[in-house]
C-alpha positions as CSV (number, residue, x, y, z in Angstrom):
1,X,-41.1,2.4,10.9
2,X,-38.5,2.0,14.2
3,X,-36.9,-1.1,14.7
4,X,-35.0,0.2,17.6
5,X,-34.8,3.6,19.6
6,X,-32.4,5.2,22.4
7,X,-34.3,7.8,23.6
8,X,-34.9,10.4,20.8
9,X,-32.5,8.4,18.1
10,X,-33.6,5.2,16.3
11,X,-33.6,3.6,13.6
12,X,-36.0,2.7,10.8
13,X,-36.7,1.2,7.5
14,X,-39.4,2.0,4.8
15,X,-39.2,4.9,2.5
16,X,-35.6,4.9,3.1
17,X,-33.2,3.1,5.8
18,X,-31.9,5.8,8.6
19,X,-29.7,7.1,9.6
20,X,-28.2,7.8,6.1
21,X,-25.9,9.5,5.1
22,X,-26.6,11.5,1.8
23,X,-23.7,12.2,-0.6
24,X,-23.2,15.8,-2.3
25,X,-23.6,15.0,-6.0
26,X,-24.5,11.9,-5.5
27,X,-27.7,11.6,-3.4
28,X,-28.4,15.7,-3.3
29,X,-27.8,18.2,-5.7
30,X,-28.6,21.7,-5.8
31,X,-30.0,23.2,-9.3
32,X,-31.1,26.6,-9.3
33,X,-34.4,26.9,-7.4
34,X,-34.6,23.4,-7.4
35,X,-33.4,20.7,-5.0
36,X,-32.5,17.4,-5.9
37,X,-33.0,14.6,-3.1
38,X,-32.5,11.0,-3.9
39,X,-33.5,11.9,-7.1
40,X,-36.6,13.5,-6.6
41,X,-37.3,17.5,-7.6
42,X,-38.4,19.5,-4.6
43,X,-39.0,23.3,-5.5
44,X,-37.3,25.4,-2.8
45,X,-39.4,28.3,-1.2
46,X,-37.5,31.3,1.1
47,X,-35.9,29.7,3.9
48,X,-36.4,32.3,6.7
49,X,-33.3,33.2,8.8
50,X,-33.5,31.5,12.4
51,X,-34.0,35.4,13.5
52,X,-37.2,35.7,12.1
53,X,-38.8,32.8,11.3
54,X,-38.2,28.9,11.0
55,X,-39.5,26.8,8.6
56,X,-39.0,23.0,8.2
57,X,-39.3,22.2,4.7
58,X,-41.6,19.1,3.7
59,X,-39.7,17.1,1.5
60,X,-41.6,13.7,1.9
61,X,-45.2,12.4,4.1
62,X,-42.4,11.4,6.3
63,X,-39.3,13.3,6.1
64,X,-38.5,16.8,6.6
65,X,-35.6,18.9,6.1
66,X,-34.8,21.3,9.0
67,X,-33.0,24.2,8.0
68,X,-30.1,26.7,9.0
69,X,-29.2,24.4,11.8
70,X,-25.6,26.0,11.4
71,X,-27.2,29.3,12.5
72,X,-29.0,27.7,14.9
73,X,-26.1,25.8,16.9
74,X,-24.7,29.5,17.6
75,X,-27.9,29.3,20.2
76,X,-27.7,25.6,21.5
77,X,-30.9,26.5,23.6
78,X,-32.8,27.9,20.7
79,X,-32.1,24.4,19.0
80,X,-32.9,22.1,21.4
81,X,-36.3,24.1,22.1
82,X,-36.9,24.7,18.7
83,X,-36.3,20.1,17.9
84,X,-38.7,19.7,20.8
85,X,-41.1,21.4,19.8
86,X,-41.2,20.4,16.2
87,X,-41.6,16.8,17.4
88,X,-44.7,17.7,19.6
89,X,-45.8,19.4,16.2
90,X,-45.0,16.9,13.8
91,X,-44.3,13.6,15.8
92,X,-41.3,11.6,17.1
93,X,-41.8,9.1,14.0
94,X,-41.0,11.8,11.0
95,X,-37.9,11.7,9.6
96,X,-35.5,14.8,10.2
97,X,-32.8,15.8,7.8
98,X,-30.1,18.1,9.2
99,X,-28.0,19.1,6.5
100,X,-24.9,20.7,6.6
101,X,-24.5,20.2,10.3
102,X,-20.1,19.7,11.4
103,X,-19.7,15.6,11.3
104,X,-17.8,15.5,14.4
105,X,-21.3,16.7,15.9
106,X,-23.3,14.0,14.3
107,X,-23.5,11.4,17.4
108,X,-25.4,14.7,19.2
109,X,-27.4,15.6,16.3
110,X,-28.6,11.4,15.9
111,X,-29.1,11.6,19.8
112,X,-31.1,14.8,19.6
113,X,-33.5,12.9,17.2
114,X,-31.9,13.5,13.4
115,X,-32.2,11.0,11.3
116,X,-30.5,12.0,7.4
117,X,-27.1,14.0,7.1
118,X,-24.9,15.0,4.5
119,X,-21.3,15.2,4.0
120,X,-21.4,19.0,2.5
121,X,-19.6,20.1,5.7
122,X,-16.7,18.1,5.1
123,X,-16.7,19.4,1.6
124,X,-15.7,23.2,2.9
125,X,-12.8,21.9,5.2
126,X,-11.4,19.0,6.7
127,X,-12.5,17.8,10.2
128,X,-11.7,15.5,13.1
129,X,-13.3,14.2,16.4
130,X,-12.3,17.4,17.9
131,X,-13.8,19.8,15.0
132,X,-12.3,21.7,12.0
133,X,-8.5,20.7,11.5
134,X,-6.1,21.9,9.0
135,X,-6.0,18.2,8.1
136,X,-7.5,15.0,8.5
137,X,-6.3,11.9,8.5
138,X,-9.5,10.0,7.9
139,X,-11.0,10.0,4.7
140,X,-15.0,10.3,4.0
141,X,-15.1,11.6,8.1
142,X,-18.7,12.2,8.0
143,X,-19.0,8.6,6.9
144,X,-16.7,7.5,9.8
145,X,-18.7,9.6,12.2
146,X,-21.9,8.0,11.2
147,X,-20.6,4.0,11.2
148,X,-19.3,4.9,15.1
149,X,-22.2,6.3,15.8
150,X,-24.2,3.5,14.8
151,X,-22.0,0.9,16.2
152,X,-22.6,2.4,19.9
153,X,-26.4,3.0,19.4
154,X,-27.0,-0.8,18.2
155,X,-24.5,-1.8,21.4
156,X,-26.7,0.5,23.6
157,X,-23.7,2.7,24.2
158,X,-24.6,6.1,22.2
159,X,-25.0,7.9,25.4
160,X,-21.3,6.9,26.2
161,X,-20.1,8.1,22.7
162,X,-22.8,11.6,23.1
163,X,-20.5,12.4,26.5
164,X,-17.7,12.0,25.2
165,X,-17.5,15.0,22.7
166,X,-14.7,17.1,23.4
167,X,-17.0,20.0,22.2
168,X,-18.6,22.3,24.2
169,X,-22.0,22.8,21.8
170,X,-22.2,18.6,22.2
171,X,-22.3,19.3,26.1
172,X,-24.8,22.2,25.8
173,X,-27.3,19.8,23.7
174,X,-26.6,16.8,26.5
175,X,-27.4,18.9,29.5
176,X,-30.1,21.4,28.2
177,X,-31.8,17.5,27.0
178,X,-31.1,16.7,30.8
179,X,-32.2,19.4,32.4
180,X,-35.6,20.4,30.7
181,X,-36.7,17.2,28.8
182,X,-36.0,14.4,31.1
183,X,-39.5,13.4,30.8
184,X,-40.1,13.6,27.2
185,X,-37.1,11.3,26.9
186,X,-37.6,8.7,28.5
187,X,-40.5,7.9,27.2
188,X,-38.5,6.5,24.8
189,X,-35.7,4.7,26.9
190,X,-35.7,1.1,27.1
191,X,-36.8,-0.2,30.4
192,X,-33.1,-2.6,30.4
193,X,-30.1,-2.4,28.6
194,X,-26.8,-5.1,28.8
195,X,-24.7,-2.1,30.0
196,X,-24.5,1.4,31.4
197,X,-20.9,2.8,31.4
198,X,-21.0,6.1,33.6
199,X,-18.6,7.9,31.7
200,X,-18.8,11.9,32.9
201,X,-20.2,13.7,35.2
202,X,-23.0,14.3,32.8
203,X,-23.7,10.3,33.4
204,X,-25.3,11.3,36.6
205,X,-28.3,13.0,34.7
206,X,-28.7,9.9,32.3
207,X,-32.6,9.3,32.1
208,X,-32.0,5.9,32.8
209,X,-30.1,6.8,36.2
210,X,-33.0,10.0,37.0
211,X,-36.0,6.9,36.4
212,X,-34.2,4.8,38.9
213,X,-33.7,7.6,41.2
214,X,-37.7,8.7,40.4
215,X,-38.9,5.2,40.9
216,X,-37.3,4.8,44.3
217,X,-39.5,7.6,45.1
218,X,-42.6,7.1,43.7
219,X,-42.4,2.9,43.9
220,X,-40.4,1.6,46.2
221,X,-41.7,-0.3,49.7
222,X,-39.5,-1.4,52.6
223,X,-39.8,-5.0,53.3
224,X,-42.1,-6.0,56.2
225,X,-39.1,-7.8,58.2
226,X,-37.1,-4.5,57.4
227,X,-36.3,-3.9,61.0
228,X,-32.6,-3.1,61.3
229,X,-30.7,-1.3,58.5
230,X,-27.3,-2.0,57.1
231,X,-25.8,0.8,54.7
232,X,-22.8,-1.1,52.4
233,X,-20.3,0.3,50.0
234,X,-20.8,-0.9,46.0
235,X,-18.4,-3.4,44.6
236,X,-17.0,-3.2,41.3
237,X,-18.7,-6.7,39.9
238,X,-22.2,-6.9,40.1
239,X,-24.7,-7.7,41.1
240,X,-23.0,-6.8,44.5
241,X,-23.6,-10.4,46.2
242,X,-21.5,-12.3,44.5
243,X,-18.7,-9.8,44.6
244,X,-15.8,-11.1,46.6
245,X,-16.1,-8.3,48.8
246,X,-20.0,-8.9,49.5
247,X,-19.8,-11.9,50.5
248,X,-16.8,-11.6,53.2
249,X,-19.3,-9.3,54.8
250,X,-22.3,-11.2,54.6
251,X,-20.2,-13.7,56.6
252,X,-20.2,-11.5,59.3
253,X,-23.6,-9.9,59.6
254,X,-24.6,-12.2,62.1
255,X,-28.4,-10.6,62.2
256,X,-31.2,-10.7,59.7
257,X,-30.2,-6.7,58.1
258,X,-31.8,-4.9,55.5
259,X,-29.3,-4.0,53.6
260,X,-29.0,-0.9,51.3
261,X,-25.8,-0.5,49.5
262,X,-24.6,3.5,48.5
263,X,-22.9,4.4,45.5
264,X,-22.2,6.6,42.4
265,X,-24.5,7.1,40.4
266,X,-27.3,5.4,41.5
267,X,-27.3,7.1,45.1
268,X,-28.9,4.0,47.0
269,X,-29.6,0.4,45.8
270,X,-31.7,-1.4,48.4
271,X,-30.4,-5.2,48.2
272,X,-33.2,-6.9,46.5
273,X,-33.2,-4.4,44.0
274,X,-29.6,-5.3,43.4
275,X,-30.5,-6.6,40.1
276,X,-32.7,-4.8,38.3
277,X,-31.4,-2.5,35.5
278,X,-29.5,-0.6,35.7
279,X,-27.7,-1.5,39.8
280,X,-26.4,-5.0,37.8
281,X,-25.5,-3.5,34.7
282,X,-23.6,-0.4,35.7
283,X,-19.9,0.4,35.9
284,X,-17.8,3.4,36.9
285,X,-14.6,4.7,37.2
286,X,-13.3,4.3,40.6
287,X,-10.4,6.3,42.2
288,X,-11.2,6.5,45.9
289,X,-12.1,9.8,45.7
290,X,-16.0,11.3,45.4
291,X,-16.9,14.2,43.4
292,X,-19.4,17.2,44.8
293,X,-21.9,16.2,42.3
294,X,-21.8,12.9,43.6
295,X,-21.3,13.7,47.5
296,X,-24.5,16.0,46.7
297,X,-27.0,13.0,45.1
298,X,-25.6,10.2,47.9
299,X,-26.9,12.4,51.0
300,X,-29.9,13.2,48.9
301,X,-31.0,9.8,48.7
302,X,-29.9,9.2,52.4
303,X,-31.4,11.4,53.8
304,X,-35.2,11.0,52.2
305,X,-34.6,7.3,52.9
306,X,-34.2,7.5,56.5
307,X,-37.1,10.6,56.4
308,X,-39.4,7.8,54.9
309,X,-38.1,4.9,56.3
310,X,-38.2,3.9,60.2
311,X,-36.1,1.2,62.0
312,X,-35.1,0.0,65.3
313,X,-31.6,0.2,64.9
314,X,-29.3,1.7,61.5
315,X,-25.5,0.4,61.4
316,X,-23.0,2.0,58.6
317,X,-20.1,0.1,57.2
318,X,-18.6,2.3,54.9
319,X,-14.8,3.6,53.9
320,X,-13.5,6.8,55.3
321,X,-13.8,8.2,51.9
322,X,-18.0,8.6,52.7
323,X,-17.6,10.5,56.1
324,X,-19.2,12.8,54.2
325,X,-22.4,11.1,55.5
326,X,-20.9,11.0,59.0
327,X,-23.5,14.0,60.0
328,X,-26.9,12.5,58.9
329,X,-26.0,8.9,59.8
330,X,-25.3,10.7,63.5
331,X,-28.4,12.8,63.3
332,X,-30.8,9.3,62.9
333,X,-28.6,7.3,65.5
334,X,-26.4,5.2,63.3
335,X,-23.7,3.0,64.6
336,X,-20.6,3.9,62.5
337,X,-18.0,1.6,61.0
338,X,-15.5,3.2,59.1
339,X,-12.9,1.4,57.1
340,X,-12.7,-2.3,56.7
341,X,-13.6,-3.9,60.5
342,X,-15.1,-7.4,59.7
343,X,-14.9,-8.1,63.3
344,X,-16.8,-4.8,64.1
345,X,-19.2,-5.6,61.7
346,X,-20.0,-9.0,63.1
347,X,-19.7,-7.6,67.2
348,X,-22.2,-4.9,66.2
349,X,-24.7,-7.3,64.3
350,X,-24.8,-10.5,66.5
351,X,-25.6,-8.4,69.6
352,X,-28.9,-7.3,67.5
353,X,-29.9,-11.2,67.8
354,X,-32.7,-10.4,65.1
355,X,-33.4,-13.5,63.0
356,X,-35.8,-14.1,60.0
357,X,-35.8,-17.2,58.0
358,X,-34.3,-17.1,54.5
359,X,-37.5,-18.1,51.9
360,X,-39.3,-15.5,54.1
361,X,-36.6,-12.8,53.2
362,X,-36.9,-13.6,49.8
363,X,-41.0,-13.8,49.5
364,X,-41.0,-10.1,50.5
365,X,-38.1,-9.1,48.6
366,X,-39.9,-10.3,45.6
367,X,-43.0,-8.5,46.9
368,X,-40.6,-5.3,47.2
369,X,-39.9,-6.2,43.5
370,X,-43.3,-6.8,42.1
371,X,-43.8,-2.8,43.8
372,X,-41.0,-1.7,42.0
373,X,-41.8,-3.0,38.4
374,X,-45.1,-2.7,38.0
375,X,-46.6,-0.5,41.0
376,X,-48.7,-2.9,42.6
377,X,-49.1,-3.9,46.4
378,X,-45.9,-6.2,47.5
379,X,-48.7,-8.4,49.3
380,X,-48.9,-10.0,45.6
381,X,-46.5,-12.3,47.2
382,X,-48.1,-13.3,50.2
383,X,-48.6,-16.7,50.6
384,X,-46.4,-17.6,48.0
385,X,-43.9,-20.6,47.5
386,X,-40.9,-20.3,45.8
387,X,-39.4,-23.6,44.0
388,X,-35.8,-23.7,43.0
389,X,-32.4,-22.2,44.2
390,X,-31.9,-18.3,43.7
391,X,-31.6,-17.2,41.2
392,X,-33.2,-19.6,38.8
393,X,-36.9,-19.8,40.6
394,X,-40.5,-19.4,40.1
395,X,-43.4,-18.2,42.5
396,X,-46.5,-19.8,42.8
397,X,-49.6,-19.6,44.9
398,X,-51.5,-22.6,45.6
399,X,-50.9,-24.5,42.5
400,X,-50.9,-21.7,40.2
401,X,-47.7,-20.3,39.1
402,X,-47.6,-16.2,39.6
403,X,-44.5,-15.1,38.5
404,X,-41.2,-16.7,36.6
405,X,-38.5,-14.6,36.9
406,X,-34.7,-13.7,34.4
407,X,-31.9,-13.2,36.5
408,X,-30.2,-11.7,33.4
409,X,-32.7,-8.9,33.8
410,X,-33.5,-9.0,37.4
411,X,-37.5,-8.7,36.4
412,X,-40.4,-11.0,37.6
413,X,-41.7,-12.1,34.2
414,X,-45.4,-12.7,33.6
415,X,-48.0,-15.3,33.7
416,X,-51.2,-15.9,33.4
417,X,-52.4,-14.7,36.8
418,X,-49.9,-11.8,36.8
419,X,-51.0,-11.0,33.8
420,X,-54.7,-10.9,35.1
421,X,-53.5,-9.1,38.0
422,X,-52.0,-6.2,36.0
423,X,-55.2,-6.4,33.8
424,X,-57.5,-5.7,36.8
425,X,-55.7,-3.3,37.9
426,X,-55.2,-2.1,34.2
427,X,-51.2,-1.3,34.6
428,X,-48.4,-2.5,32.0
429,X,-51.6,-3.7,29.7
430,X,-52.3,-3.7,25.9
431,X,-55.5,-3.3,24.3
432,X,-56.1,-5.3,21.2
433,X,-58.6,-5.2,18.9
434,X,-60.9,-8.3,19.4
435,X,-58.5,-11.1,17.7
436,X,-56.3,-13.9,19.9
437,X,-53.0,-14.0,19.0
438,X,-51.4,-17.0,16.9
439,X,-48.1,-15.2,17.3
440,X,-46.6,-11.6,18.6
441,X,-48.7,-8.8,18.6
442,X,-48.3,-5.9,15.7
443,X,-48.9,-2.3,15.8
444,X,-51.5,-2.2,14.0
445,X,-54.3,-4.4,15.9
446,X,-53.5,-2.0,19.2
447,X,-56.2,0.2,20.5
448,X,-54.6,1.3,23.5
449,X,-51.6,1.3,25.6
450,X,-51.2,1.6,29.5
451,X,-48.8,5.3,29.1
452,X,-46.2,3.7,31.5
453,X,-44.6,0.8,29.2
454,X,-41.2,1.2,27.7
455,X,-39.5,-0.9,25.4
456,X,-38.4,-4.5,27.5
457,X,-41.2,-4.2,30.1
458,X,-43.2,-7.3,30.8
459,X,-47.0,-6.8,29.8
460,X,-50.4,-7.7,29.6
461,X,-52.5,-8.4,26.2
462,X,-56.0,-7.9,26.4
463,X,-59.5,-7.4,24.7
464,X,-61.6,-5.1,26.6
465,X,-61.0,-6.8,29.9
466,X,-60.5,-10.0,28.2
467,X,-57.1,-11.2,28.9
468,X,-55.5,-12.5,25.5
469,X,-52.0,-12.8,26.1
470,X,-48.9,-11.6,27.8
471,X,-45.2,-11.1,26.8
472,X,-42.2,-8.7,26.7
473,X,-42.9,-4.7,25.1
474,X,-41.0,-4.5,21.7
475,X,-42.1,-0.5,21.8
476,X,-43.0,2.2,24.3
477,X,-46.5,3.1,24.4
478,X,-46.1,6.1,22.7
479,X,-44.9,4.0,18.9
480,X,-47.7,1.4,20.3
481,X,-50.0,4.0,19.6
482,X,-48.6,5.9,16.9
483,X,-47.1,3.5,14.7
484,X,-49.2,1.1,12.2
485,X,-46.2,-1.5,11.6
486,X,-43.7,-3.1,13.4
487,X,-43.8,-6.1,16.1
488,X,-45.3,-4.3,19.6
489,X,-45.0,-7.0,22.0
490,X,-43.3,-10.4,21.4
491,X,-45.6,-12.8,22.7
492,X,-44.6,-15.2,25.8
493,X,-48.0,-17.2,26.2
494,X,-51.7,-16.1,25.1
495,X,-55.4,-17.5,26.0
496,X,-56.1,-19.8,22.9
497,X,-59.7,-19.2,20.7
């Protein structure tokens, strides 16, 4: 059963805890045809060469031992193809065992979706972080390997630790995972995460950074009073507005702008996005100086945002290190700021005399929002009232309170005429069998899951079209679906039998 997954790596409990490390001798053994595993006797069969054949081997209902992994790292796309496809065959809840496989590769191997390993490698020859070494200076290195491995995947920094293999069969897993199975991963990406360190280059192809780029696509809605548009650099603390260097502008934007703030590697972070995962939660190494790959995604997203978007009037305020945009801000008739001129920044925007009042800004914002989390219309919010100060608010209509909402997470959270809202229009919603919840919602009473919830969205609980609950996604759809233990949605408030 998962308690927690990163993409394709988790971990579980049940039959056995994973990952695990199995010991030569202690938890394997090898005598004569037969193979000893945790002290159970498993006949071996042939084990076809990668070159003709593969076979996994069944060891266990749930786990399987993959082998000649060695041979198959000498082809990383072979491997990769060959993993993906015996998870569509088997499922993404089995249990792999990759023996043998060099430990300094094992954060890859747990990131590719392995789950058991053995330290036979290290028994051959000694090895460090950067491979085979004549010596090693860390004792039981496979064991090492797997302790820092799960350190960063229960601080929700395995990627981090993934990119930064000095190996170059490590990078041919990452990218080849990037490039082709995007969409199979995230699936199984949680929808938030405390933080997102964009380590490498390779960070720019994190699922989490290609969803947000996606969603901007597929989601996002300009604002109603949207009428002029601001494009701002990033600042190093976020969210952005209360940065230091955020709010000496916003001193001197003497209009009502829409800003949009550009930066690496999210591309473009419209402002009342600003806090939703992963634009609050993101940090980079900054030198003053942008790489091609970066240059490349920024005038991407620039330039299918001002494709989509109209507006009456664009100003940039931007360092000289982005006049790389200088050509399509001048193609769309942008007024260019270049540096650090607070008093051109203030000239520019009080002659736009373009004034909308605060709480209005805000309604539609959290319309934009509501579009952004859960696809529906941002006229959820008309006619809304908002009580309290930003951040710490609530939105009702009428009497009725619609939406809470966690700055921590920069998400609307639900209620119960969210929750019927998303029900109606049958988004972000579990089916139960018919039962009302006394407490959170298991795997086993689901029937059905909308295909769209990850792991931290806010959904709906329902029977049929009865509404029966609401709360926070412990699992993506997929383990909603496919597992029969293990808490599914930690409940927030339910409709009481």
């Amino acid at each position: 059963m998962p308690l927690k997954r990163f993409g394709f790596a988790k971990a579980t409990e049940g039959e056995i805890k994973t990952p695990k490390l199995l010991r030569v001798g202690k938890d394997i053994e090898f005598e004569g045809d037969t193979f000893i595993f945790l002290g159970k006797e498993i006949k071996r069969g042939v084990v076809y060469p990668t070159s003709l054949e593969q076979r996994e081997i069944k060891i266990t209902e749930n786990i399987y031992l993959i082998p000649n992994l060695g041979d198959l790292l000498r082809n990383t796309r072979e491997l990769v193809d060959y993993t993906m496809a015996l998870r569509d065959k088997l499922g993404f809840d089995k249990l792999f065992y990759a023996p043998g496989i060099p430990p300094h590769l094992l954060p890859v191997f747990f990131y590719l979706g392995y789950d058991i390993f053995d330290d036979s490698r290290e028994k051959l020859e000694p090895y460090s972080l950067i491979g085979p070494a004549e010596n090693s200076s860390i004792s039981n290195f496979t064991e090492f390997m797997l302790q820092e491995t799960l350190k960063a995947f229960n601080a929700g920094r395995l990627r981090e630790l993934v990119e930064s293999i000095p190996d170059n069969k490590a990078k041919e897993i990452l990218r080849i995972l990037d490039l082709k199975y995007y969409e199979k991963q995230e699936l199984f990406w949680p929808i938030w995460a405390p933080t997102l360190n964009a380590v490498s280059h390779d960070s720019l192809f994190r699922p989490d950074i290609q969803r947000w780029l996606q969603r901007l696509k597929e989601r996002y809605i300009k604002p109603l009073y949207a009428k002029y548009l601001l494009f701002l650099p990033c600042s190093a603390k976020k969210p952005y507005s209360i940065s230091k260097s955020h709010r000496e502008m916003r001193k001197h934007i003497k209009s009502t702008m829409h800003e949009v703030i550009l930066t690496s590697p999210l591309a473009l972070v419209p402002r009342e996005l600003e806090a939703f995962y992963p634009a609050q939660n993101y940090d980079i190494p900054v030198i003053g100086h942008w790489y091609e790959e970066e240059k490349k995604m920024i005038r991407e997203a620039v330039q299918w945002y001002l494709e989509k978007f109209q507006y009456e009037g664009i100003i940039s305020y931007l360092p000289e290190s982005m006049r790389f945009l200088e050509d399509i801000l001048r193609e769309n008739g942008a007024e260019m700021i270049w540096g650090h001129d607070l008093k051109e920044l203030e000239r520019v925007t009080r002659k736009i005399d373009y004034h909308v009042p605060g709480r209005e800004v805000l309604r539609e914002n959290l319309g934009v929002l509501a579009a952004y989390q859960f696809g529906i219309d941002p006229e959820i919010m008309k006619d809304t009232t908002i009580k309290g100060r930003f951040p710490r608010i609530d939105i009702w209509k009428g009497k009725r309170r619609l939406f809470g909402y966690n700055p921590e997470k920069g998400m609307l959270t639900l209620t119960k005429d969210s929750a019927e809202i998303l029900l109606k229009e049958n988004r972000y919603t579990v089916k139960i069998d018919d039962f009302h919840p006394e407490g959170d919602v298991f795997a086993a009473g689901i029937m059905d899951a909308s295909p769209e919830i990850r792991e931290g969205d806010e959904v709906t609980v329902a029977f049929n079209q009865e509404l029966r609950g609401w709360g926070t996604a412990r699992m993506c759809a997929y383990d909603m679906l496919q597992e029969r233990k293990g808490k599914a949605v930690k409940i927030r408030g339910r409709i009481k039998d």
